[in-house]
C-alpha positions as CSV (number, residue, x, y, z in Angstrom):
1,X,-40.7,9.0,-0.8
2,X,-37.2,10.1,0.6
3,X,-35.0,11.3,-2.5
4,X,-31.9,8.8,-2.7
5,X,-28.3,10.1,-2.0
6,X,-26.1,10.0,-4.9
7,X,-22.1,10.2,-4.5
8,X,-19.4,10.0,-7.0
9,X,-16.6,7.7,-6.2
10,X,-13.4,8.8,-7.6
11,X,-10.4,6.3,-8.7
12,X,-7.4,5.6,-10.7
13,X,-8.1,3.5,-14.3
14,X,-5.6,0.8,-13.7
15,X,-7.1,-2.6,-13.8
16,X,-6.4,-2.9,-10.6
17,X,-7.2,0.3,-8.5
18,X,-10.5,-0.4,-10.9
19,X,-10.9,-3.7,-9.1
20,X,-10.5,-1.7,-5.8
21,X,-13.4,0.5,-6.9
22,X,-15.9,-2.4,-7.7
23,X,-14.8,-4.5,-4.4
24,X,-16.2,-1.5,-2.7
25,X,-19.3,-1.1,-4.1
26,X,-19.7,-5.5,-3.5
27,X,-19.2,-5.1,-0.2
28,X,-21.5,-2.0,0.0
29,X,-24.0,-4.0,-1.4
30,X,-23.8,-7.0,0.6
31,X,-23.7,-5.4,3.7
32,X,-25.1,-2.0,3.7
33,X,-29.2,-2.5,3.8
34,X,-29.9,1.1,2.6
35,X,-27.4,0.4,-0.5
36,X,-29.0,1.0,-3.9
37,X,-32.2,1.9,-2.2
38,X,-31.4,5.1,-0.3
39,X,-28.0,5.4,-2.0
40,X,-26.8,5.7,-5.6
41,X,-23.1,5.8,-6.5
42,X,-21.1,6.6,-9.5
43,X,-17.3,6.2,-10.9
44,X,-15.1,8.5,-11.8
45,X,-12.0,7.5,-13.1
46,X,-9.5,10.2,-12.6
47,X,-6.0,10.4,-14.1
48,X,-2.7,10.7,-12.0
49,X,0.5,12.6,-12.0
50,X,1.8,8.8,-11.5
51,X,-0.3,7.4,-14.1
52,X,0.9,10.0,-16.9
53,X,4.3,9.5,-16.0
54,X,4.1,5.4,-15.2
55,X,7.7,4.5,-17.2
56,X,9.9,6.8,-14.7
57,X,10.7,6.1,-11.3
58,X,8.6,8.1,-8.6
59,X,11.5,8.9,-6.8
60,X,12.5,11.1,-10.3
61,X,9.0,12.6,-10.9
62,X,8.0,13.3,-6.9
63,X,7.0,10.2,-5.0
64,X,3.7,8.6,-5.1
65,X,2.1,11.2,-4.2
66,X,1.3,11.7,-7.6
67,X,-1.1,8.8,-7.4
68,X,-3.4,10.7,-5.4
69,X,-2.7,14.9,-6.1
70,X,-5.4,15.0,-8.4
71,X,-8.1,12.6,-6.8
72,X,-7.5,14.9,-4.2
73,X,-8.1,17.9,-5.9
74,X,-11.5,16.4,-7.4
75,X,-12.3,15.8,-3.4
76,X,-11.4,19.3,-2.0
77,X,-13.5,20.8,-5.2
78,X,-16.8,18.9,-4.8
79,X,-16.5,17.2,-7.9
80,X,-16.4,13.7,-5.8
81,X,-17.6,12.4,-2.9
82,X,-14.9,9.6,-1.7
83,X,-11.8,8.2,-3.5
84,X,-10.6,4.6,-3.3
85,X,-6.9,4.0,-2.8
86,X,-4.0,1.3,-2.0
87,X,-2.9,2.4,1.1
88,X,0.8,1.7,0.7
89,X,0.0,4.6,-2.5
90,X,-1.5,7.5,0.0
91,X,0.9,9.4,1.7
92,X,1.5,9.7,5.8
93,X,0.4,13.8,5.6
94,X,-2.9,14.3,3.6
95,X,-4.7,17.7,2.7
96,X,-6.0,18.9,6.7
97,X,-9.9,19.0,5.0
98,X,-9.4,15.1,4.0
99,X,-9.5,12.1,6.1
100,X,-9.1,8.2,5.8
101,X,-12.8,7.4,6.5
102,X,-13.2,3.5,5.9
103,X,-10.4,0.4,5.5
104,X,-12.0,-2.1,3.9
105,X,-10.7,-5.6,5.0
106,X,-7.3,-6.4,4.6
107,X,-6.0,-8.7,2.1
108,X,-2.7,-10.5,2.1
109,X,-0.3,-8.1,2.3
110,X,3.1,-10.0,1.6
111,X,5.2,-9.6,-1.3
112,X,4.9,-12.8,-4.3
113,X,8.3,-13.7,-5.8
114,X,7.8,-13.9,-9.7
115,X,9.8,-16.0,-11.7
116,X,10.8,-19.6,-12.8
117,X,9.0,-21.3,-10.2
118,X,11.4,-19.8,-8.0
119,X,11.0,-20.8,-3.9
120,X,13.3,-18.2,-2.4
121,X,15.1,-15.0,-2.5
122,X,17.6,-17.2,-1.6
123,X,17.0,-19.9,-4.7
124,X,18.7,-17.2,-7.1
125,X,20.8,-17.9,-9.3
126,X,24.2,-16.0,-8.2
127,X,23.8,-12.6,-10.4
128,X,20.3,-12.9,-11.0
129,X,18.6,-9.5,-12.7
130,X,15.6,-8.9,-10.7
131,X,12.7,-5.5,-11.5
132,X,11.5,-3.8,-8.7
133,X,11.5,0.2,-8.3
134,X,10.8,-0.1,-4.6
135,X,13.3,1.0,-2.1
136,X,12.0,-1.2,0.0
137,X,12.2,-4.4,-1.6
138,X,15.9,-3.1,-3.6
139,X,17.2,-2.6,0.1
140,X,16.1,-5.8,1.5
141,X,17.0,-8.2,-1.6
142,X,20.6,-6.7,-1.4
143,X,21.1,-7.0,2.3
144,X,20.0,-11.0,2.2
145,X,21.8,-11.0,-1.3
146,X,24.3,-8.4,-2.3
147,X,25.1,-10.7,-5.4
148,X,21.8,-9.4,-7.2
149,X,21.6,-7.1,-9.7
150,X,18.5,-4.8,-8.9
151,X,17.5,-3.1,-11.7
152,X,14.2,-0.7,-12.5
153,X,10.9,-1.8,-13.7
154,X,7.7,0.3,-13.9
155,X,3.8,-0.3,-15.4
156,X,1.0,-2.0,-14.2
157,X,0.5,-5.3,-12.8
158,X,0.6,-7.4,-16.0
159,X,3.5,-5.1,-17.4
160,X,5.9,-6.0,-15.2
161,X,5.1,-9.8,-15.5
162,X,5.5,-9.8,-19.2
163,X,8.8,-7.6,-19.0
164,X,10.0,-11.4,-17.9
165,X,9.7,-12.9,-21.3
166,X,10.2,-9.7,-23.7
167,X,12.9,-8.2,-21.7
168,X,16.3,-9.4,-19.4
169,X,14.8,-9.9,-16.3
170,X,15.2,-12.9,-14.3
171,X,12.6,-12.1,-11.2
172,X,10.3,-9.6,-9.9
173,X,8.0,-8.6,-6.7
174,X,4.6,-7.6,-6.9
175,X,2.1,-7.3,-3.7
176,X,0.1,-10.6,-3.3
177,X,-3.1,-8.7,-2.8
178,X,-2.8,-7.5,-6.2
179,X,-2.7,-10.6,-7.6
180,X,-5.3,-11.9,-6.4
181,X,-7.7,-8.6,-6.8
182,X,-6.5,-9.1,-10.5
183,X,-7.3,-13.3,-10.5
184,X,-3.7,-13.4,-11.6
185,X,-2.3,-15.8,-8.7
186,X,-0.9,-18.1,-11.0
187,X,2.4,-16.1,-11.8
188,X,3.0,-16.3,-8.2
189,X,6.5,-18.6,-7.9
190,X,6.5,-17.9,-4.0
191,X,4.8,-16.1,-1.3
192,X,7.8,-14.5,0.4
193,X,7.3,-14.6,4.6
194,X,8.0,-11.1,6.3
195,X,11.2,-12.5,7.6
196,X,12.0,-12.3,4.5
197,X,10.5,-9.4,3.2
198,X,8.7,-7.3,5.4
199,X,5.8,-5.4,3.3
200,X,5.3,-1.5,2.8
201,X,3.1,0.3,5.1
202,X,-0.5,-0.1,4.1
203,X,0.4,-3.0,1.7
204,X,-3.0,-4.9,0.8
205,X,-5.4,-2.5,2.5
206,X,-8.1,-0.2,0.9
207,X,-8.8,3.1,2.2
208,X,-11.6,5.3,1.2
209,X,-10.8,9.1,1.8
210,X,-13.6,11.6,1.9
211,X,-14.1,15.5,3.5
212,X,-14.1,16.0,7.2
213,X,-17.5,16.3,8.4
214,X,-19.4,14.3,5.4
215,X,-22.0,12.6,6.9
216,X,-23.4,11.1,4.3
217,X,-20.2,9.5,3.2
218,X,-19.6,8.1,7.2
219,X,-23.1,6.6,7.3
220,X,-22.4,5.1,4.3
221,X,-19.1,3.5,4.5
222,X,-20.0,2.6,8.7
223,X,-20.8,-0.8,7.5
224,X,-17.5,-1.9,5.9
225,X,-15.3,-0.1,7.5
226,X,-12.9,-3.3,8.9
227,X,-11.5,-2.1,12.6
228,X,-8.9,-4.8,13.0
229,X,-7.0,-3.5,9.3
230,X,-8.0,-0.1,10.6
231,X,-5.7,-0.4,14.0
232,X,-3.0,-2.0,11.7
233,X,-2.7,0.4,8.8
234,X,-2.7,2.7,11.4
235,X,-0.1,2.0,13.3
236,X,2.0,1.3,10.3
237,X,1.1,4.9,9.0
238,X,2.0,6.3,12.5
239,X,5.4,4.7,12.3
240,X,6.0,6.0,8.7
241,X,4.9,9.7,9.9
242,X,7.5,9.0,13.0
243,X,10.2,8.0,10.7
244,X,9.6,11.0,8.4
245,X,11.1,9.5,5.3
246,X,10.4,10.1,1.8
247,X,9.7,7.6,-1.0
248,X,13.3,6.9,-1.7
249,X,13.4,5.9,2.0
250,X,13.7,1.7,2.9
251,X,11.0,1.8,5.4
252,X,8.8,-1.3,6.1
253,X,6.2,-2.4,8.3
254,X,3.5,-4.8,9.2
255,X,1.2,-5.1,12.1
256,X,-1.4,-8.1,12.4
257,X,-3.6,-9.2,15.7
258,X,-2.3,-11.6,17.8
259,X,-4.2,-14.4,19.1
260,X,-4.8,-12.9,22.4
261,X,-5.9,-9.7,21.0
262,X,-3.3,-7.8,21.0
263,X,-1.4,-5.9,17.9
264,X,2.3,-6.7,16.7
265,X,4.3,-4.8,14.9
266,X,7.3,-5.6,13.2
267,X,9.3,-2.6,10.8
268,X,12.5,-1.6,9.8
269,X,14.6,0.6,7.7
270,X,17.4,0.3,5.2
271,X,20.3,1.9,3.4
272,X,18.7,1.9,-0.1
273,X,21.8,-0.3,-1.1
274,X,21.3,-2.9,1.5
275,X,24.5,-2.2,3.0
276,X,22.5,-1.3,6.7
277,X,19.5,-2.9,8.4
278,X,17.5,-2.0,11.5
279,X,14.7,-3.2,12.8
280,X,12.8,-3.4,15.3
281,X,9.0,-5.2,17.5
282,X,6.6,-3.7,19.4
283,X,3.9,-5.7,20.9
284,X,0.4,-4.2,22.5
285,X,-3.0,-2.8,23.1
286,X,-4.9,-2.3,19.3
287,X,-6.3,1.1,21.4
288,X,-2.5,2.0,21.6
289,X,-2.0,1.4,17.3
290,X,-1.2,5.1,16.7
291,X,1.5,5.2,19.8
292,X,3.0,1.9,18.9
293,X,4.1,3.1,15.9
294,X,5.2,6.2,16.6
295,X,7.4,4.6,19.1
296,X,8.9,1.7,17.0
297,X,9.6,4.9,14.6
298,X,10.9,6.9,16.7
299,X,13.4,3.9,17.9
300,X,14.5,3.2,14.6
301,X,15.7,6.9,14.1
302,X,17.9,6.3,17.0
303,X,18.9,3.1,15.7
304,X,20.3,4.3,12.8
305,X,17.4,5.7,10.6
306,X,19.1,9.3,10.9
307,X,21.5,8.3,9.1
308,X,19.7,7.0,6.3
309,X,16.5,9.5,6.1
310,X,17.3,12.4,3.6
311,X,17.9,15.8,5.1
């Protein structure tokens, strides 16, 4: 009898990145005819740098790297197989032994608008106090409307939608995919297009990240591993690596298949107030992701992004 193969999947305790961790092992399961039989897999749940520190703004404490320094650590040592992440959460340059091994299928990846059965950005009231500690959605909501006041918000999921009723905040933006990994849809006022705002790099996709070279962990994960979301995160990573910025930078992007089979890809990148815009399209082959985005990034430096990106 062949002895099973037992892993240790390392993630982050939130409810959600917990939810992350179990839609991994359902989709294992249903897909993967070896799972449970030659396999066996156990959780770890790991503490962050970003976890410790969840009620001060990333940009203060060193970026969100510090959701993944440690599950990192546990990876390089042995003491895990594979770690389950948000995407949008892992940064563009990883440790050289690691790799992204498996993007699970991509969920919605727009931004929800939370508050008073709001429709719009635009349905505001003028003034409005709105929580988000995202460049990227900060920039964007003062360049459509500079009348907002944009203040900090940190915590989990369900944190920042209570901080509506027990603290002054008219509206916030959380991911959709969250919501709905979390069954918590029904906060959602609006789904917000990406016209009018575009989404962070990665937003809605799970990636698994495991050593170079581990077999067992490929074989594994071959079965779930989604190559449409694959292409896309992928060229939205390459842009962000392109761009260079850091996590105080305004940089957005999406890319989705096309009917025809081809990948779009729409980014941009902001002054952190709003007061600058640029964006910018690329349209193409899904075997050309990696390119794509380099070259949308590498326009939007030109463009203006130079000026914004941090020295």
């Amino acid at each position: 009898m062949v002895p099973k193969i037992s892993l240790v999947m390392g993630t982050r305790g939130s409810p959600l990145a917990l939810a992350q961790a179990e839609l991994l092992m359902v989709a294992l399961a249903s897909s993967h005819r070896k799972f449970g039989k030659t396999y066996t897999v156990e959780t770890s749940v790991i503490r962050t740098s970003g976890d410790r520190y969840r009620y001060q703004s990333l940009s203060d404490i060193g970026g969100k790297g510090l959701f993944t320094k440690e599950i990192d650590e546990a990876l390089l040592s042995g003491k895990i197989d594979l770690a389950v992440h948000s995407l949008k959460d892992v940064p563009t340059q990883i440790p050289g032994e690691l790799e992204i091994c498996c993007v699970l299928e991509r969920e919605d990846p727009r931004d929800a608008l939370i508050g008073n059965n709001l429709s719009t950005v635009m349905a505001l009231p003028n003034g409005s106090r709105v929580g988000t500690s995202s460049p990227r959605r900060r920039a964007q909501l003062l360049y459509s409307r500079p009348d907002l006041n944009v203040i900090p918000i940190r915590g989990n999921v369900m944190t920042r939608i209570n901080k509506l009723t027990t603290e002054e905040y008219d509206a916030t933006l959380l991911a959709v995919a969250g919501l709905r990994r979390l069954e918590s849809t029904q906060h959602i006022s609006s789904v917000l297009t990406p016209d009018e705002m575009l989404p962070a790099a990665g937003q809605g996709a799970i990636g698994i990240i495991c050593r170079k070279g581990d077999n067992r962990v490929f074989e594994l994960l071959d079965s779930v591993n989604h190559k449409i979301s694959t292409k896309c995160v992928t060229a939205e990573r390459s842009l962000l690596a392109s761009l260079g910025g850091s996590c105080n930078t305004p940089i957005a992007a999406l890319a989705e298949r096309m009917d025809n089979g081809d990948l779009h890809l729409r980014a941009m990148i902001a002054d952190p107030d709003g007061l600058k815009l640029f964006s910018t399209e690329r349209f193409g082959s899904f075997d050309d992701a990696k390119r794509i985005g380099q070259d949308a990034g590498e326009e939007l430096y030109l463009m203006g992004g130079k000026d914004i990106i941090p020295n």
